[in-house]
Each structure stands twice: as C-alpha cells, then as structure tokens.
C-alpha positions as CSV (number, residue, x, y, z in Angstrom):
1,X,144.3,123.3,119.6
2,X,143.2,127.1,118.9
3,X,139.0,127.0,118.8
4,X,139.4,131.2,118.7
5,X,136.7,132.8,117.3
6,X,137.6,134.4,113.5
7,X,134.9,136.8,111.5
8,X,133.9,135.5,108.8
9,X,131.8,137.3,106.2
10,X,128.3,136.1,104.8
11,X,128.9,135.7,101.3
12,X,132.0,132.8,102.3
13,X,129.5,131.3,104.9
14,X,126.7,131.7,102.2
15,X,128.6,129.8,99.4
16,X,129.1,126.9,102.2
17,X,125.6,126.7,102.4
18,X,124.2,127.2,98.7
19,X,127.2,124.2,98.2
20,X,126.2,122.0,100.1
21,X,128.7,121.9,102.4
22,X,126.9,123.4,105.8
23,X,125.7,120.3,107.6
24,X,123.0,119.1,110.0
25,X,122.8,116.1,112.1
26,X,118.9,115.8,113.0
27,X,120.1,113.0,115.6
28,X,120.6,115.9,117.9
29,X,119.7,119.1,116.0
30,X,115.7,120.1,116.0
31,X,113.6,121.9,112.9
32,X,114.0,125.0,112.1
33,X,111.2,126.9,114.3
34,X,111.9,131.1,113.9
35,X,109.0,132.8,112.9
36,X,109.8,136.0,110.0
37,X,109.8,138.1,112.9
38,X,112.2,136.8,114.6
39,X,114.5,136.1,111.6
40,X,114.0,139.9,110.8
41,X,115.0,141.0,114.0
42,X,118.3,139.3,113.2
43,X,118.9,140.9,109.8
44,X,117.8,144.2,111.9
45,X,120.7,143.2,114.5
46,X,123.0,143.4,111.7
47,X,122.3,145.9,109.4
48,X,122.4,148.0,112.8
49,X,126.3,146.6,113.2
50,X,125.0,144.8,116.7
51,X,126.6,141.5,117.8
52,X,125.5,138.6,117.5
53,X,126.3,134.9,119.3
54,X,129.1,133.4,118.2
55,X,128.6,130.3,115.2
56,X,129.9,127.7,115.9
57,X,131.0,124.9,113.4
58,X,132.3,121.4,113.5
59,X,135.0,120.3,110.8
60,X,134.3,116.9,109.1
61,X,136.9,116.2,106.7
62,X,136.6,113.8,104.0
63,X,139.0,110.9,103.0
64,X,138.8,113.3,99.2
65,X,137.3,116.8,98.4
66,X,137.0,119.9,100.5
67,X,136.0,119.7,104.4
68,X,132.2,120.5,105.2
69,X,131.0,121.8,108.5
70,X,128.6,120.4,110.6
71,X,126.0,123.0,112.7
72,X,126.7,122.4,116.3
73,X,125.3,125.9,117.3
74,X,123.5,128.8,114.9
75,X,121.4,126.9,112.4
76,X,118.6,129.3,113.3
77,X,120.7,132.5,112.9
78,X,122.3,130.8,109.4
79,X,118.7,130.0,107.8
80,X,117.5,133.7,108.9
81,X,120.7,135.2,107.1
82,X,120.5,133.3,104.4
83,X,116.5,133.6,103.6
84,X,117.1,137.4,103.9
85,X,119.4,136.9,101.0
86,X,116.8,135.3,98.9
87,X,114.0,137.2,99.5
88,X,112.2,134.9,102.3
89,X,111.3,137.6,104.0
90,X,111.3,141.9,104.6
91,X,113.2,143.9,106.8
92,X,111.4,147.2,107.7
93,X,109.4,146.5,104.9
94,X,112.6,146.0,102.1
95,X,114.0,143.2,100.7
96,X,117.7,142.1,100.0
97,X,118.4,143.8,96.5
98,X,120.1,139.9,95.5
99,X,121.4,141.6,92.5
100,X,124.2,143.2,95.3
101,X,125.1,139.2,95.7
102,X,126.9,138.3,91.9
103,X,126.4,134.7,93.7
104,X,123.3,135.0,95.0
105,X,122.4,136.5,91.5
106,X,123.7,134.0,89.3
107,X,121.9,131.2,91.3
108,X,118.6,133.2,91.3
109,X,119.1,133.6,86.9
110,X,119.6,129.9,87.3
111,X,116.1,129.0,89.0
112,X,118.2,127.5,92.4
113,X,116.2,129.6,94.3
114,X,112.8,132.2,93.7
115,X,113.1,136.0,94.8
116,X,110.3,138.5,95.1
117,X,109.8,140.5,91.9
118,X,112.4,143.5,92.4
119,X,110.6,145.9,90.2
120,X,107.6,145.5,92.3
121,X,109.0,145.6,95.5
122,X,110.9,148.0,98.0
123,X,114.4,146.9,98.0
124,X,117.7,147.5,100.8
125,X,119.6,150.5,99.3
126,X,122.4,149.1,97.9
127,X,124.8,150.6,100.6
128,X,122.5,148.6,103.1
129,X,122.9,145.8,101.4
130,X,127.2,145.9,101.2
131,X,127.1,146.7,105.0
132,X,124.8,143.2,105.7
133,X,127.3,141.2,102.9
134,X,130.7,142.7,104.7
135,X,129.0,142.0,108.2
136,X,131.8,139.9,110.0
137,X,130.1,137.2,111.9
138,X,132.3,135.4,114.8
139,X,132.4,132.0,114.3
140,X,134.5,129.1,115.4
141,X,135.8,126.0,113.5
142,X,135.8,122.7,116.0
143,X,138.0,119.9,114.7
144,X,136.4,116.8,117.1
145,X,139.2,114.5,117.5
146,X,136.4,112.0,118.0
147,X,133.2,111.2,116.4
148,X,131.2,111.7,119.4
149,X,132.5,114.9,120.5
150,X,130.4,117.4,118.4
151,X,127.3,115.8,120.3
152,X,128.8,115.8,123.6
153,X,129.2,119.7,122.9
154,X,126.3,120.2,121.0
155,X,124.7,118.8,124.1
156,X,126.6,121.4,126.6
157,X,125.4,124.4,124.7
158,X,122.0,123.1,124.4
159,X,120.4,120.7,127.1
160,X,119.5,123.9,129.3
161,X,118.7,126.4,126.3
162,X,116.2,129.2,127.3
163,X,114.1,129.2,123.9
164,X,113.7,125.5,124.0
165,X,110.6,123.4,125.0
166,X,110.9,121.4,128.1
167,X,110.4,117.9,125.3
168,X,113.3,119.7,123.6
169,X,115.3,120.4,126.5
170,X,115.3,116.9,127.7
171,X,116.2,115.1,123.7
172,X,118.9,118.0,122.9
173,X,122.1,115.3,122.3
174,X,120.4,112.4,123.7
175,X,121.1,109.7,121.3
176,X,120.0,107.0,123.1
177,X,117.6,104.0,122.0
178,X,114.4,105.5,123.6
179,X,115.8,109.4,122.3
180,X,116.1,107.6,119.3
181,X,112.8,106.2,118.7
182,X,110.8,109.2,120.0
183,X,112.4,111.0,117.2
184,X,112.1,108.8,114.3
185,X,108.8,108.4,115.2
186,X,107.8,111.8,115.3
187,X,109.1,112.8,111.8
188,X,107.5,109.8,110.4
189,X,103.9,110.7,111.8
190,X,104.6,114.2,110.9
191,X,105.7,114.1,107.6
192,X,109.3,115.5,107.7
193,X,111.3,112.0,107.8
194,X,114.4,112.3,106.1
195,X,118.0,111.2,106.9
196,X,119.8,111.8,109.5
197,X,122.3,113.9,108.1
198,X,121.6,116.7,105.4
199,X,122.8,120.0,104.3
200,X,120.9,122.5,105.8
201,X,119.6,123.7,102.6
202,X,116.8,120.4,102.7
203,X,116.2,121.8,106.4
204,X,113.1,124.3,104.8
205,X,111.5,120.9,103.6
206,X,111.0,119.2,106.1
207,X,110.3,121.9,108.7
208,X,106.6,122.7,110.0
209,X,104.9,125.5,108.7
210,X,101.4,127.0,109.0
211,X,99.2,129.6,107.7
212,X,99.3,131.6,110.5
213,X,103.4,131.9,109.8
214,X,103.6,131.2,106.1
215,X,107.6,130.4,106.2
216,X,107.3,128.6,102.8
217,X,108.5,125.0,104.7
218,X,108.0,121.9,103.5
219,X,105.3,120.6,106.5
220,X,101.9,121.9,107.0
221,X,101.2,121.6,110.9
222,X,97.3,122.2,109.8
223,X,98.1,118.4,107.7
224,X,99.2,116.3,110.6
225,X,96.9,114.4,112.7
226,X,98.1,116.2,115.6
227,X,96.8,120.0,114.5
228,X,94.5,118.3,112.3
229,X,92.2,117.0,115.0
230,X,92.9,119.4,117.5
231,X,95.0,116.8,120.1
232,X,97.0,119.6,119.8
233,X,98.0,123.2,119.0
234,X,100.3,124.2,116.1
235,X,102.3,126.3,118.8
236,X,102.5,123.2,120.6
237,X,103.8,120.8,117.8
238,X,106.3,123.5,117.1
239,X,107.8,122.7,120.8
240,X,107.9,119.3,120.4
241,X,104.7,118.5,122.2
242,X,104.1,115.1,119.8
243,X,107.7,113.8,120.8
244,X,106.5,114.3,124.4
245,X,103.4,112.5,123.5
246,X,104.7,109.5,121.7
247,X,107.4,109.2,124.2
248,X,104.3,108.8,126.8
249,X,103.4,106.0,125.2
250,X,106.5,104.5,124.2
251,X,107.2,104.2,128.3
252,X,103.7,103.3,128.3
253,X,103.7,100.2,126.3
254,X,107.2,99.3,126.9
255,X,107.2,99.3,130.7
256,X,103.8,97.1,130.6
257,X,101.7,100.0,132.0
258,X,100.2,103.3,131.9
259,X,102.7,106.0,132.1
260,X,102.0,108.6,135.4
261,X,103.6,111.4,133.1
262,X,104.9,114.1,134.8
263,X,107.9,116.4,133.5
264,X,109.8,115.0,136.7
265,X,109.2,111.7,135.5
266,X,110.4,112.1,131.9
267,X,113.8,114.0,132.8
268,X,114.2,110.9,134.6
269,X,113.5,108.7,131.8
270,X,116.0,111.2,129.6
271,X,118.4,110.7,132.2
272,X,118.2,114.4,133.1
273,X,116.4,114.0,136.3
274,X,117.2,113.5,139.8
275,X,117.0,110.0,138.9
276,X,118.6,108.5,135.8
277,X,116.0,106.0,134.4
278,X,117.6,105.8,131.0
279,X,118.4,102.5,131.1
280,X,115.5,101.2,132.4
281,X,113.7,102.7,129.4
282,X,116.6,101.2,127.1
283,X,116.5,97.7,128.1
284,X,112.8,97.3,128.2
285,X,113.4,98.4,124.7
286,X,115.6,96.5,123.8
287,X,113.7,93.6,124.9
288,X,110.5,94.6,122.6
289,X,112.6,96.0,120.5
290,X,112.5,99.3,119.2
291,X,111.6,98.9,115.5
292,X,108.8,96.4,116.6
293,X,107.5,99.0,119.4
294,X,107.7,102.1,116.3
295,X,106.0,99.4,113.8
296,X,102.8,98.9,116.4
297,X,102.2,102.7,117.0
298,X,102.5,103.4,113.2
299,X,100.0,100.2,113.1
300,X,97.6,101.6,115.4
301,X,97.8,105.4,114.4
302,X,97.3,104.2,110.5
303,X,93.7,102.5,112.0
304,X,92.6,105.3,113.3
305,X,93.2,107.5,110.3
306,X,91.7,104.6,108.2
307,X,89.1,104.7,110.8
308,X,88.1,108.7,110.5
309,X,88.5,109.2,106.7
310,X,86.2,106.5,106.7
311,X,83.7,108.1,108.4
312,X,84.4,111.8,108.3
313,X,85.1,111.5,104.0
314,X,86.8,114.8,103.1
315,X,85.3,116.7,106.3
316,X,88.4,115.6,108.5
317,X,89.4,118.9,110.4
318,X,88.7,118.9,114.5
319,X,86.3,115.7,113.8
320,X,87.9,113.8,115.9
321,X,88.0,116.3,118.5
322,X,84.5,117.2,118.2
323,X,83.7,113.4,119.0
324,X,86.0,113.1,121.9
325,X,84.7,116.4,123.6
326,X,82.2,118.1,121.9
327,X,82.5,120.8,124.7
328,X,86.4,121.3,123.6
329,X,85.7,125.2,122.8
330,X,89.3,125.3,121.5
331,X,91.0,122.9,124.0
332,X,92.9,120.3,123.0
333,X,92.1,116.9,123.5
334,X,95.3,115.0,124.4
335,X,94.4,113.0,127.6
336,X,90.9,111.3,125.5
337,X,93.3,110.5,122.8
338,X,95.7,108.8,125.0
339,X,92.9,106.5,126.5
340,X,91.8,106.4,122.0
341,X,94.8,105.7,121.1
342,X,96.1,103.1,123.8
343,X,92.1,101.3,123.9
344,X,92.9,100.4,120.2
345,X,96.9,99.6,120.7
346,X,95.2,96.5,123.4
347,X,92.8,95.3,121.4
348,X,94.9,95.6,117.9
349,X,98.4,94.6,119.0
350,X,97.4,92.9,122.4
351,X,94.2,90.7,121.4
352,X,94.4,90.8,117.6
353,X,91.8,92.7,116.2
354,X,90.9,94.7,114.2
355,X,88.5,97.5,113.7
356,X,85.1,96.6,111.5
357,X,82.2,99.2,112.4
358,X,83.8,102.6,112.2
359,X,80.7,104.2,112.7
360,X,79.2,102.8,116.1
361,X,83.2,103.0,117.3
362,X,83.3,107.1,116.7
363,X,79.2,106.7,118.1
364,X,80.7,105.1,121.4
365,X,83.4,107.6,121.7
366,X,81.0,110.5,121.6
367,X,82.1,113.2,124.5
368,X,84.4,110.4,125.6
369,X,86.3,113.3,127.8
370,X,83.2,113.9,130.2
371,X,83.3,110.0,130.7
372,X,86.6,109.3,131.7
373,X,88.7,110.5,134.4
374,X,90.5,114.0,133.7
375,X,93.1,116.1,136.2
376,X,96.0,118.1,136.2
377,X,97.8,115.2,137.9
378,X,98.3,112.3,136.1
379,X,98.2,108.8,137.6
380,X,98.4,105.5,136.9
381,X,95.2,103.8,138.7
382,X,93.2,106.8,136.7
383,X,94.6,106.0,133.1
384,X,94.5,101.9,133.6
385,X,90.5,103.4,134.4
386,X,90.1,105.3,131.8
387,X,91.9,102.7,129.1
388,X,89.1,100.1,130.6
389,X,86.3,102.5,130.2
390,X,87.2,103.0,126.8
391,X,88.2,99.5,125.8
392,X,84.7,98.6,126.9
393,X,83.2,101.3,124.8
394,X,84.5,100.3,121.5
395,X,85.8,96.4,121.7
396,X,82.2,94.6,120.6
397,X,83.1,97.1,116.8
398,X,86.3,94.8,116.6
399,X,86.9,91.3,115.0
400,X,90.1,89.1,114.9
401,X,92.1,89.4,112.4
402,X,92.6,86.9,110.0
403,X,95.4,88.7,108.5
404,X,98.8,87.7,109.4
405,X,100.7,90.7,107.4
406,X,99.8,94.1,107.2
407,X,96.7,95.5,105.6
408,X,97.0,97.9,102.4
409,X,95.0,100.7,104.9
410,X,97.7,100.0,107.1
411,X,100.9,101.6,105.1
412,X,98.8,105.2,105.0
413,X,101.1,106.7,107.5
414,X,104.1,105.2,105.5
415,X,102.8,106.4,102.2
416,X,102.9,110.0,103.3
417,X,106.3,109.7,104.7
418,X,107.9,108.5,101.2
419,X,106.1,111.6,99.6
420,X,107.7,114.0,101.5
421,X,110.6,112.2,101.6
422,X,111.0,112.4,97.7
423,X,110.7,116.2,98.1
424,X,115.0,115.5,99.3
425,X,115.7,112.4,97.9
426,X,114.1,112.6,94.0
427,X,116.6,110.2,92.9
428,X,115.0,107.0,95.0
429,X,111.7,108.0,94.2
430,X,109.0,108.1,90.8
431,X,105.5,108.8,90.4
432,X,103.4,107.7,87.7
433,X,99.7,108.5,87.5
434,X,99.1,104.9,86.1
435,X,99.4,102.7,82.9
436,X,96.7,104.2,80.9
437,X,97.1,107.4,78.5
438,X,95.0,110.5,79.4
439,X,93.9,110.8,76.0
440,X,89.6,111.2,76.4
441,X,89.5,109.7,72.7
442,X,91.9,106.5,73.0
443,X,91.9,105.7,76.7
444,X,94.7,102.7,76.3
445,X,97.4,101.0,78.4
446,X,100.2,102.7,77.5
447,X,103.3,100.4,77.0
448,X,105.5,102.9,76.3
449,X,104.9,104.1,80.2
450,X,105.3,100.7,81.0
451,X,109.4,100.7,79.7
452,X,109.8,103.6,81.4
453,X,108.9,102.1,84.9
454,X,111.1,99.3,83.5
455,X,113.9,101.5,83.5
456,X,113.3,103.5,86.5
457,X,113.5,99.8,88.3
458,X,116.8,99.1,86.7
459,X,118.3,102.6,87.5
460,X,117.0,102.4,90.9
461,X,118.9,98.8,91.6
462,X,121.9,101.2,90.5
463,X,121.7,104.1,93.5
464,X,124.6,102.1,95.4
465,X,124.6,98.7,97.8
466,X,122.0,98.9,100.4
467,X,120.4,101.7,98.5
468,X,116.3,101.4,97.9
469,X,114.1,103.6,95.0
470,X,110.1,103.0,95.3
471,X,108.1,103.5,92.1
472,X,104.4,104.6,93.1
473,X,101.9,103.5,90.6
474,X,98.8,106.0,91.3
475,X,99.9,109.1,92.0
476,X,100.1,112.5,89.9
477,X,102.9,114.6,90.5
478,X,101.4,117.2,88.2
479,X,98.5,118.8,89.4
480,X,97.2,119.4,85.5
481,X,97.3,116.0,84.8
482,X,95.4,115.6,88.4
483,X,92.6,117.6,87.5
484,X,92.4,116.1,83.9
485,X,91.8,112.7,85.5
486,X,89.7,113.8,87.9
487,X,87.9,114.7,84.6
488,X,88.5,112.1,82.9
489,X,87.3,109.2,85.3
490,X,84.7,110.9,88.1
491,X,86.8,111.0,90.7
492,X,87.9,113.3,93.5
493,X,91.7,113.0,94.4
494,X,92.9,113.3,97.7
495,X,96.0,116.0,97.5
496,X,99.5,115.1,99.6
497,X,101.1,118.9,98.0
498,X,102.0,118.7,95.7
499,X,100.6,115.0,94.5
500,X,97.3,113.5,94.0
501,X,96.7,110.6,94.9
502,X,94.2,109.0,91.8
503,X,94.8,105.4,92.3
504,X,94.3,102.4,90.4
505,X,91.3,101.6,90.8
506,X,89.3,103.8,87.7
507,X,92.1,101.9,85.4
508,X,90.7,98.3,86.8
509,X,87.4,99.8,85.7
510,X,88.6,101.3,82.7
511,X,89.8,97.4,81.8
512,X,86.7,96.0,82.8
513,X,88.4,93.9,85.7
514,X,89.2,93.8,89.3
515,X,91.3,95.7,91.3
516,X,93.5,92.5,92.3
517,X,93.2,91.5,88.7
518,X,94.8,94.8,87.4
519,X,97.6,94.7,90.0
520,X,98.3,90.7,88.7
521,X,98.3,91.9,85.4
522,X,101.4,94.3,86.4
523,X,103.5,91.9,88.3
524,X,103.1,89.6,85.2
525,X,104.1,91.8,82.6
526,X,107.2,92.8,85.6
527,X,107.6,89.1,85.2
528,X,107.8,88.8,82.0
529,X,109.8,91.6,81.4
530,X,113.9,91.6,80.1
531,X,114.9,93.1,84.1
532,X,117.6,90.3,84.8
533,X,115.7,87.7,87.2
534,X,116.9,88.6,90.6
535,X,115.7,92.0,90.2
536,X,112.2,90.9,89.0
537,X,111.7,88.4,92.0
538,X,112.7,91.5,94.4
539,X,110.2,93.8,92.8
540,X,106.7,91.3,92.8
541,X,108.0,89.8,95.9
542,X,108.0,93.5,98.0
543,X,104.6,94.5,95.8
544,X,102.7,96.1,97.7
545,X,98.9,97.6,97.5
546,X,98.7,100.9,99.5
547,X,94.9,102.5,100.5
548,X,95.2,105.8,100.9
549,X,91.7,107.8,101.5
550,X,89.8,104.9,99.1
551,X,92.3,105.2,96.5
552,X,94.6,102.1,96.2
553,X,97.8,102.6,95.1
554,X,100.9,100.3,94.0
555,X,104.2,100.7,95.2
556,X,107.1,98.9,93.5
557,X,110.7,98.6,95.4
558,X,113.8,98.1,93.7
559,X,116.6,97.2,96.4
560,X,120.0,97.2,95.2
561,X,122.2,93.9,95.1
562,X,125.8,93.4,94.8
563,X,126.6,94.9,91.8
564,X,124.8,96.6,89.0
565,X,121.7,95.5,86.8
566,X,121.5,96.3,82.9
567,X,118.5,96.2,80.9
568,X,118.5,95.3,77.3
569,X,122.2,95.7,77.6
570,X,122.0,99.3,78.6
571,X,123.1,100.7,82.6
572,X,121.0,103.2,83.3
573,X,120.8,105.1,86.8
574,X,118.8,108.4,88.4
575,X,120.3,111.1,88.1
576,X,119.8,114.1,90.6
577,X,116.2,116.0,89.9
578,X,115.9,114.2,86.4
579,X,112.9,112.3,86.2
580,X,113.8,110.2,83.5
581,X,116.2,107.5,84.2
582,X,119.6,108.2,82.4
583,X,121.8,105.6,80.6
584,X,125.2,105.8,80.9
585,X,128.4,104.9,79.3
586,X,132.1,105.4,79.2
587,X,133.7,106.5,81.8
588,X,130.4,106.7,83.8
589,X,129.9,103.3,84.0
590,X,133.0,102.5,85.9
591,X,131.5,105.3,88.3
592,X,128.6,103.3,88.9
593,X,130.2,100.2,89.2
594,X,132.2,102.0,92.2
595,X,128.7,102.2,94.2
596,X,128.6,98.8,95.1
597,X,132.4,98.5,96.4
C-alpha cells in the first residue's frame, strides 16, 4: 500500500475539521499545549512558503457516510492553522482577513465561531491571505489494516519526541491499565474529562489555559488544585507533571508502599526502562482494581478540598502552600503534599475515618516541610518517615466513619468534572437554578419548571442504550440570573465559568423547611409524576445531594434502558445545543427507536 505524501491545501483540511471529521483519540494523544507564539511562528513558516513536517492522518472508514481521519501526528500544527483562520491569534501584528475564506466566512455570519472586529483591526493583505489558503501542506493518509496500528505508530513517532515532558514521553501510546488510570485520573482532577475520542474542534475545551497565555481554552490551570495551591507550577502542569504525580501514588498505594520515585524508576513502570515493570504495576492493579484505586484518590483529594474551603472560605489561592511551608518563596510544595495527601489516604481509606476538625488539622500541618524529611533523592525509609510524622500530626482531628456510602462533600471533584464536561456533551447535561421563580414579588415553586425537568428526564432516557444525562438542580448557567439570586436570597455563589453554583439550600429556607425535607419533597413529586415507573425508580434511586463550597446541590440521573420512554404519550429527546427537550414524531421516532438496537 502507497502511504506517499500528497499536498493538500488548507481550506480541504479546514472543512475536515470545521465538519467534524478530523479526529483525536486522547488514549494516546495529549492537550493541546502551543503557546500564540509558537502557533504564529507556524503561520509565519508559511506565509514565508517554508516547509513544514509532514501531517499525518489515519483513515477510519465508517460501515455508512464519508471516512474521517484520525490525528496520529500534527494536531498542534492543525489547531495553529486553523485558529489563524479564525482570528485566535496575530501574525506580525495582522489577522487572517476570514472574509478571503467564503467558508470560513459563512461559518463566522453563522455565530460557529467569533473573529476579531475587522474594521478595528490590522488585517493579512488579501494576497497574503490567498498564498496561506493555497499553501500545500504534505500530508499522508494511513489506512491501519488493524485497530491497533494507528497507536503502534502514533507511538514510533512519539515515545522519544524532543518537545515532550519526560511524564509525556513515557505515556505517549501506552494504553495499558496503569497508562490508563494515570490518565483518566488526571483529566478528571483537572477538569478536562471528556471521551476518549472527539473531533479536534472540542480539543480547545478541554485544554489548560492561563492568564499568563490567554489561548481562550476551556481549563484554567490557575482553577485546579494543582496551580491553585502552588503543589505545582502552571508550566509544570502543562508537561504533565500531575500525571507524574498521581502515577506516584498510584504505584504507591497499589504496590503496598511508598514509591522511591525516580525517572529510572517510572520508565520502568511504563515499560520504557531498562527494566520492564509494566506488568507488575498491571497486576497489582488488577488485583485492587483500577476503578476502586481512581475512586479512593478522588475520595481523598475531595476531603482535602472539603477540608480547605472549609477553612480558607473564598481566600483559597497558595493557602495550602502557605501552611505546608510558609518559607515556599515561590517553590512548590509537592514532596509535603505527598506525605498530605497519602497521611489522609491511611487514615480515610486504610482505618476509616474521616476528617472532623479542619482547623487544628491545617494548625498541625503548619510548615509541615521544615518537619519532615526533604532531598533531591527520594527513598523509601524517608517517605514511610515522613507519612508517620504526618499521620501523627493530624490523626487525633479524625473520627470513624459511620457512613457506609459516600458523603455529599465527597462528589466535589465529580461535580466539577460533569460541568466541564457539558461544555462537549450539552445533550447529556441540564442546569436549573432551582424550583422557585426569581420573581422578588411572588417568590413561588414554579411547576411549570418542574415539567420541564420532567421532560429533560424522559428525553435523556432517549440519548441511546447505555447512554446517561444528569439534571443538576442548583446551578445557574446564566450569570444574570446568578447575580439576581445572589440578590434575591443573600448569598454569595461560588463560580465553575461559566455556572454558579446557588444551591438549594435558600429555597428550603424560602419553604420554611429543611434541606432533606426540600430534597424529599422533589423525589415525591418525581414519584408521583406520569414518567413510566422504571424510569422514576432509576432517578430517586441514583438521587444524589452534592456540597459544593457550602452550597448543596441535587443531581438527578436518567440512564437509558432498553428501549425508549414516552411521557404523557409524547417521545421527546435532546437535541444538540438546544436546551429544551424536543418532541419528536414521524419519521424521527423510528430514528430514535434505532438508538437502542
């Protein structure tokens, strides 16, 4: 088979992407990470008629419809292109005159994507801008006779890349359990969890950003836990530095002890050292078992966060490093949040506690760094010290736990994920502020808010078989009506861009009852409602209470069965970016009714 290189021009590769049909696999691929500069040095390459490495593109050819191409090698190049063409960023000092692109243009009139105003701003000359469209780039087409193969080569090309981090070296087109987990993990503690595989136009959303780079993505580095309390840098969580992290202690707590981390020792782990530990790391997996291992760090992490908002209130940024090392000047404070994290991880999953006296905990931990054991060389005897030390420090603020499920605090770190999620999947996910109107003179339960849930349920049991949609009861997705009920009811809402959180718990008050009370009174009327039966019992039995900064929100899950639910005689389903569930008839209904084959 001929895997020549052919030029291809950017307006054919462009229409690939803005269609959907230009394809990442985020098993193997990582974020988008090129600052403006370098995307503009690109363009520059270019416009200047310079070459530039070849494309190179895997063919996946449907059973019906046109062939899409998955991105083996050039996703950064692509997104740099393409967000020259829609005015992400200047060359020079000029932007891409889009009205040179009649594509481009007509997607722009349409509100697809936004542009910079082109009255305002200095634009390509329009010669400049023919010479970038007619740009031939080389690019091959791969047809894998095998599913595997696309990885196997995306793993050639990439295992030994010069830009990449050593963490990003040794998970380039590892798909293995351990691989797995680190990654998984990672984008659900940052906030970029999505699935696996997605056209490359939801790559922006989910990719870290920072005001330092302003790149418009989706995920603020300064928002995660990682930046956000200073265990790390943003430049290192845009190298993959957390993966590294949480695959510390993922050998940590898998292998029954303290991990002597080393990069030696993790190639070896990746199987990409002189000695191949990969299935070491696997079976010891396998034996926890991954989703159990991911479930106790998500756990443990969600404590801690419970543990500093409830201390630190809206005053959150670097407290947790001040505490740890109050010396820090700028340092990072990884090693003291390894003994932090693992200390609670023993006395949470390991003894069954749980944390009661936040304050006296974050008082014990004060300058923890100058207390335990610190070196460039990391060993075991030192960290099974310094996880002592600290275990002793904090274990007398800890109870046992009477609680045999998970706490509402707990699902923080979840929560977060399924709003940035939404951000790429809108159709399994609705926001409603709450049941009451936000009228100031007639402050009532509104019922008519009440169907529409109703229906968002039913439509949601209609994405497919297998197929989930959540319904979170508590959050604003509109940041007027935000500020109208932080008006309205004297509170302060937490903000998840572009949400806020405002909870349930000013509409208890506004009832004159109990939090619990108020959530009963929903799962009733769910109850009692014309959704066909099994659908009811899957929604109150998966209720479930989330706190999120002292604000308690309710999430409702409506799994899909075996065929589709109608309410009141009408099919009704989600429909792309539409907020409002849709109903459906004719034709459509045999299209639904296709989902669940």
């Amino acid at each position: 088979m001929s895997i020549t290189p052919k030029g291809t021009g950017i307006p054919e590769l462009y229409r690939l992407y803005r269609t959907g049909k230009l394809i990442v696999n985020r098993q193997y691929q990582r974020k988008l990470v090129w600052t403006k500069e370098e995307k503009a040095s690109l363009v520059e390459s270019v416009l200047l008629d310079y070459p530039i490495p070849l494309i190179l593109l895997g063919e996946i050819k449907p059973t019906d419809g046109d062939s899409a191409f998955e991105i083996i090698d050039g996703m950064q190049r692509l997104n740099a292109l393409f967000g020259f063409i829609e005015n992400q960023f200047a060359v020079n000092g000029a932007f891409f005159d889009v009205r040179q692109h009649p594509y481009a243009n007509e997607l722009l009139l349409k509100g697809v994507f936004k542009s910079v105003n082109l009255e305002q701003y200095q634009l390509l000359e329009p010669e400049q801008c023919v010479k970038f469209l007619e740009y031939q780039l080389a690019v091959t087409i791969y047809q894998p006779k095998h599913p595997n193969e696309i990885e196997n080569i995306f793993n050639r090309i990439n295992s030994s890349g010069k830009h990449l981090s050593p963490q990003e070296v040794r998970q380039a087109g590892v798909t293995s359990r351990f691989s797995n987990l680190v990654r998984s993990l990672a984008s659900e503690i940052r906030g970029d969890v999505s699935r696996e595989v997605l056209p490359l136009t939801d790559m922006p959303a989910i990719s870290i950003d920072a005001k330092s780079i302003d790149l418009g993505y989706g995920v603020r580095a300064e928002d995660t836990i990682w930046c956000k309390q200073a265990i790390m840098r943003i430049s290192d969580l845009r190298d993959s530095d957390d993966e590294q992290f949480l695959a510390d202690v993922i050998l940590s707590i898998a292998l029954g002890s303290p991990f002597a981390a080393s990069k030696s020792k993790f190639d070896n782990y990746y199987g990409k050292g002189d000695v191949d530990k990969s299935d070491e790391i696997d079976v010891a997996l396998a034996r926890y078992g991954e989703n159990n291992l991911g479930e106790d760090i998500k756990r443990v992490l969600s404590w801690i966060q419970t543990a500093i908002t409830t201390v630190a209130g809206t005053d959150q940024k670097n407290f947790l490093s001040k505490t740890l090392n109050p010396k820090a000047k700028g340092n990072t404070v990884k090693e003291p949040f390894y003994s932090l994290f693992m200390a609670f991880y023993d006395l949470i999953i390991k003894n069954s506690k749980e944390p009661f006296e936040f304050y006296e905990i974050f008082h014990a931990l004060d300058d923890l760094a100058s207390k335990i054991k610190m070196s460039s060389t990391i060993t075991e005897r030192n960290r099974v010290n310094n996880i002592g030390l600290t275990k002793g420090l904090i274990e007398n603020y800890f109870k046992s736990s009477t609680n045999t499920t998970r706490s509402s605090g707990s699902y923080a770190l979840d929560f977060v994920n399924y709003l940035r999620r939404s951000r790429v999947e809108s159709p399994n996910y609705d926001f409603k502020q709450g049941l009451y109107t936000l009228n100031s003179s007639n402050r009532r339960f509104d019922e008519e808010a009440f169907e529409k849930i109703l229906q968002n349920l039913a439509a949601m049991a209609n994405l497919g078989k297998g197929k989930k949609g959540y319904i979170f009861i508590g959050v604003s997705d509109n940041e007027k009506h935000t500020e109208r009920i932080e008006n309205l009811d004297g509170i302060i809402a937490p903000r998840v861009d572009p949400f806020g959180i405002v909870g349930l718990e000013r509409e208890a008050q506004l009832r004159s009852t109990t939090l619990d009370d108020y959530i009963l009174l929903i799962s009733r009327k769910i109850r009692e409602s014309y959704l066909p039966e099994v659908l009811k019992t899957r929604v109150n039995t998966s209720l479930t209470p989330i706190t999120y900064e002292r604000h308690t929100v309710l999430m409702l899950e409506a799994s899909a069965g075996t065929e589709p639910v109608w309410y009141k005689d009408k099919l009704y389903i989600r429909d792309g970016h539409e907020k409002k569930p849709q109903e459906v008839s004719g034709d459509r209904i045999a299209a639904v009714y296709s989902l669940f084959k």
